[in-house]
ZADO-600792 format. One record per residue (C-alpha): residue in three letters; x, y, z. Coordinates in steps of 0.2 Angstrom, whole numbers, plus 2048, in hexadecimal, padded with zeros to 3 digits. Layout:
! ZADO-600792
ATOM / resn / X / Y / Z
ATOM / ALA / X / Y / Z
...
END
This chain:
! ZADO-600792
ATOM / resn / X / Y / Z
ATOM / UNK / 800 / 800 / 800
ATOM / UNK / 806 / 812 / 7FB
ATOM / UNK / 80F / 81C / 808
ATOM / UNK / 7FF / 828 / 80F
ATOM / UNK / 7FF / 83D / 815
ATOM / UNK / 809 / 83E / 825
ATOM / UNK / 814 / 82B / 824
ATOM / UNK / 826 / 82C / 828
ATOM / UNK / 832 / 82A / 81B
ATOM / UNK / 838 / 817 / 81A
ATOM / UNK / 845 / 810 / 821
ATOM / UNK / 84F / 809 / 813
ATOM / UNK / 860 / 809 / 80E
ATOM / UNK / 866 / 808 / 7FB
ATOM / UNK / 875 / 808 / 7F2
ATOM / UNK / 878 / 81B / 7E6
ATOM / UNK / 87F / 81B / 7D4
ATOM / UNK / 890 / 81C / 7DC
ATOM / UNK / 88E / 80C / 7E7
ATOM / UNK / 88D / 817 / 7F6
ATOM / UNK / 87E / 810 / 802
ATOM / UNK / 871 / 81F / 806
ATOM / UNK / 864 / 81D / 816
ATOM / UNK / 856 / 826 / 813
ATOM / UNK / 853 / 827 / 825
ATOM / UNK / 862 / 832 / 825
ATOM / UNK / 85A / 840 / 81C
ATOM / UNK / 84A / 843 / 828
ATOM / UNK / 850 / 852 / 82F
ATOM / UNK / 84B / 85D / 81F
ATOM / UNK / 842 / 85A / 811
ATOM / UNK / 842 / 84B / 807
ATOM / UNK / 83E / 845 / 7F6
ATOM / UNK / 83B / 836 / 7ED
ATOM / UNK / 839 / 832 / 7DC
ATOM / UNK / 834 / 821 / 7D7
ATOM / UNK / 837 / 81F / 7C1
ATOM / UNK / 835 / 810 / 7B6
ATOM / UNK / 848 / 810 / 7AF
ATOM / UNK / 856 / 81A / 7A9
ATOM / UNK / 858 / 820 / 799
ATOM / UNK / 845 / 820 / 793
ATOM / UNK / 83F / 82F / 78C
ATOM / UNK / 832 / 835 / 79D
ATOM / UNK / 83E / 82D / 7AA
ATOM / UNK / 84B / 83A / 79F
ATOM / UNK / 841 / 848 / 7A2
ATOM / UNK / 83D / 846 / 7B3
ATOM / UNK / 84D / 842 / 7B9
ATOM / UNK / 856 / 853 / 7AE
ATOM / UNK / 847 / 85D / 7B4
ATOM / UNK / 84E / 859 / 7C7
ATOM / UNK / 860 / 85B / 7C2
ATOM / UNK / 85A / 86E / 7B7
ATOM / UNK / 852 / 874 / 7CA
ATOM / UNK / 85D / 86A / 7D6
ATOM / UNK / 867 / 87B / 7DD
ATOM / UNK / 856 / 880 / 7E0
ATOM / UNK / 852 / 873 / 7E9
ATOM / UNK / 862 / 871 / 7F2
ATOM / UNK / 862 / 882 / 7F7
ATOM / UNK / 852 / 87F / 7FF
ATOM / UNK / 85A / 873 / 808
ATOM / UNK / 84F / 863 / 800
ATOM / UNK / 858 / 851 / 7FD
ATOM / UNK / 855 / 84B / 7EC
ATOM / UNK / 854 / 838 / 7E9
ATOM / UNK / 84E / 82E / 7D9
ATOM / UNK / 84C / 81C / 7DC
ATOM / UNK / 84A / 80F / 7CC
ATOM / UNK / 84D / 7FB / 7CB
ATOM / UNK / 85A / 7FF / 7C1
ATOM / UNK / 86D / 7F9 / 7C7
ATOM / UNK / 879 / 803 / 7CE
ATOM / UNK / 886 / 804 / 7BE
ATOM / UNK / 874 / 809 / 7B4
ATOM / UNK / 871 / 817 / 7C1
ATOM / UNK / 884 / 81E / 7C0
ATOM / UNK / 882 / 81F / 7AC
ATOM / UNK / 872 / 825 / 7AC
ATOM / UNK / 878 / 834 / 7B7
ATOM / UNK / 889 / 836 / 7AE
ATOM / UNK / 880 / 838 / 79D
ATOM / UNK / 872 / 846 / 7A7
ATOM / UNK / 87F / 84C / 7B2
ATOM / UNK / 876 / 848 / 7C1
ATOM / UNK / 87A / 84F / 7D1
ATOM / UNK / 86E / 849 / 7DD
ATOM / UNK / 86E / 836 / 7E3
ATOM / UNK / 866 / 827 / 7D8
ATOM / UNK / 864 / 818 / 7E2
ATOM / UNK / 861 / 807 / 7DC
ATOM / UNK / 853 / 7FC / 7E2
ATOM / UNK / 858 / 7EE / 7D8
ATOM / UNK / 850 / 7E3 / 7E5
ATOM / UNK / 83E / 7EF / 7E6
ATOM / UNK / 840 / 7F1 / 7FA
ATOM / UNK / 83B / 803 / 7F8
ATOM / UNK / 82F / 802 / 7E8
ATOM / UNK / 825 / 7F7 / 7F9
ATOM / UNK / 82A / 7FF / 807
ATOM / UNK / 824 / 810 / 7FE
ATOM / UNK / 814 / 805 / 7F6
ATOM / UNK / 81B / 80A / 7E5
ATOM / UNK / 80E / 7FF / 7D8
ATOM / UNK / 811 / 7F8 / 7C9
ATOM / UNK / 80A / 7FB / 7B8
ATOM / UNK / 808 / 7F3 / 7A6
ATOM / UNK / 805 / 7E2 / 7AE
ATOM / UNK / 812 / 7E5 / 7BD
ATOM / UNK / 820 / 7EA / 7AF
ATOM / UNK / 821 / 7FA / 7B3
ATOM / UNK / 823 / 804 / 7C3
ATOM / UNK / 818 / 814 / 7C5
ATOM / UNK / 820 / 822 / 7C4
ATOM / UNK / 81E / 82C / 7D4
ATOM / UNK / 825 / 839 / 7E2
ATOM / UNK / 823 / 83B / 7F2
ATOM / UNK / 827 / 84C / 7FA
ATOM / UNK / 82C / 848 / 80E
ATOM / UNK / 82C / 858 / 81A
ATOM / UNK / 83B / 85B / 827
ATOM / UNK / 834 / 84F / 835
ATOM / UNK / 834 / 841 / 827
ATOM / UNK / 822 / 840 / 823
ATOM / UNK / 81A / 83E / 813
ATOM / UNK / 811 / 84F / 80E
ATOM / UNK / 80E / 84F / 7FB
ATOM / UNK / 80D / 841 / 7EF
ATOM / UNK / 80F / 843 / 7DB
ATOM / UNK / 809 / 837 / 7CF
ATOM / UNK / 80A / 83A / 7BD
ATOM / UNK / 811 / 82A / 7B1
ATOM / UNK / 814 / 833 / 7A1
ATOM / UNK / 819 / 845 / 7A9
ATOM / UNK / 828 / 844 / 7B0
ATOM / UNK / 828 / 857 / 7AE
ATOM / UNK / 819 / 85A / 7BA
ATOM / UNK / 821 / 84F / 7C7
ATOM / UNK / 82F / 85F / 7C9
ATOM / UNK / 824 / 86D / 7C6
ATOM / UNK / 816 / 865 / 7D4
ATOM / UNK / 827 / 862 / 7E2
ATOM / UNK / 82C / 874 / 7DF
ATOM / UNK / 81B / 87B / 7E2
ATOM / UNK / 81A / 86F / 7F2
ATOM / UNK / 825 / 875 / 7FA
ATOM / UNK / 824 / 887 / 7F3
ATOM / UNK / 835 / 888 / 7EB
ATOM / UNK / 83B / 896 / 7E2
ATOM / UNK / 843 / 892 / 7D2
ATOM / UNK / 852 / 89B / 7CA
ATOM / UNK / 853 / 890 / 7BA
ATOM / UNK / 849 / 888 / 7AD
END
């Protein structure tokens, strides 16, 4: 079942593109979020994940971790964020602990995994959730206006 309003951030510890292991938990004491997508290099999971890397100052300035999580292996993950420039963290859920810890579904026939975000408050708990399959462009603009984030690019 989905992570609800008001649940705490899982705890769940997954390995980034550079083989570094990341504890969610870590991060509770200012905002948090998660993006789940499908795979790399595939034309909305592109999108989405420059669209986080085009206003990542602004959200790093506003002090917000940014985390995308796929199924997708580690080596994938440090491609894929080499060929974007990536600077926030891609962690690799090869196993799908945190697609059911978060209650990440499935679509097409549990092929693919739905693309969503989850926006976590300081304090850890959930406060926004963004669901948008084919507009991995909405999934930025709706995180910014959550947590009522100034932009200086785009």
């Amino acid at each position: 079942m989905e992570l609800s309003i008001g649940d705490e951030l899982p705890d769940i510890t997954l390995a980034d593109q550079d083989g570094a292991w990341i504890k969610l938990r870590d991060f509770a004491n200012q905002p948090v979020v998660v993006f789940f997508y499908p795979k790399d290099n595939t034309p909305v999971c592109n999108i989405e994940a420059c669209e986080f890397e085009a206003h990542y100052n602004d959200l790093k300035n506003a002090g917000v971790k940014v985390f995308g999580i796929s199924k997708d292996s580690v080596s994938s993950h440090k491609k894929f964020a080499t060929r974007f420039h990536l600077e926030y963290r891609l962690l690799s859920d090869v196993k799908g602990e945190a697609e059911q810890k978060f209650g990440v579904g499935r679509k097409l026939f549990g092929l693919l995994q739905n693309r969503v975000t989850f926006i976590f408050g300081k304090g850890g708990k959930l406060i926004h959730t963004i669901h948008a399959q084919f507009n991995g462009r909405r999934h930025v603009d709706e995180t910014l206006s959550v947590l009522n984030i100034e932009t200086g690019s785009h």
